[in-house]
N, C-alpha and C positions, 0 to 999 in steps of 0.2 A: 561829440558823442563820448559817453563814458564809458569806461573797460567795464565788461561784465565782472560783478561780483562773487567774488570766491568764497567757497565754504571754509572760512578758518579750523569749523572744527573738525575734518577730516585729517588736518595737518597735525592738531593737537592730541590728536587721537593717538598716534607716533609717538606720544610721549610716557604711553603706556607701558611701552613694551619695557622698558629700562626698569622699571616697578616689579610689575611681574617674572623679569628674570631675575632680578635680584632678592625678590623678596620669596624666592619659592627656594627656598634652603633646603629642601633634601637633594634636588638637580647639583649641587655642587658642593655640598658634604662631605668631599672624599679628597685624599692622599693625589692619588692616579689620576690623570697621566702628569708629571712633572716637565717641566718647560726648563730647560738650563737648570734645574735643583730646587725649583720653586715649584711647590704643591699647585695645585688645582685650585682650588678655594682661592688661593692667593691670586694667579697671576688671571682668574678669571672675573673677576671682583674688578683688579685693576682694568681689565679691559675693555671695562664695561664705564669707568670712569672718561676712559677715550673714544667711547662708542658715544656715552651720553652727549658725551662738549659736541661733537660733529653733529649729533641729531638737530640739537638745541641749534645749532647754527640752519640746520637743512629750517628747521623749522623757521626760524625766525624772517629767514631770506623769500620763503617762501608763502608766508605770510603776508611779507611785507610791512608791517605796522612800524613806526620808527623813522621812515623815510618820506612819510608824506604820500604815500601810497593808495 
């Protein structure tokens, strides 16, 4: 018997959101609040570099494609 079939694009859909925060430029336009000396704009941008790579993994793992899945 075979594992029931997953909606991939439920998963892919998660991949959205990294788009949409980042590409809505007045949500982070500003100075305020600084992180250790680093503006806003800056260290949220960055964090979202490290939010993306974990997604992409949440995604990939749970998709399973690559593994014979």
């Amino acid at each position: 018997m075979t594992a029931p079939r997953r909606e991939p694009w439920k998963w892919y859909a998660l991949l959205l959101v990294p788009f949409v925060a980042t590409l809505w430029v007045p949500f982070y336009n500003r100075v305020e609040p600084t992180l250790g000396g680093v503006p806003f704009f800056y260290w949220y941008l960055f964090l979202w570099i490290l939010l993306v790579a974990a997604l992409c993994a949440l995604v990939y793992f749970a998709v399973g494609e690559g593994r014979g899945a």
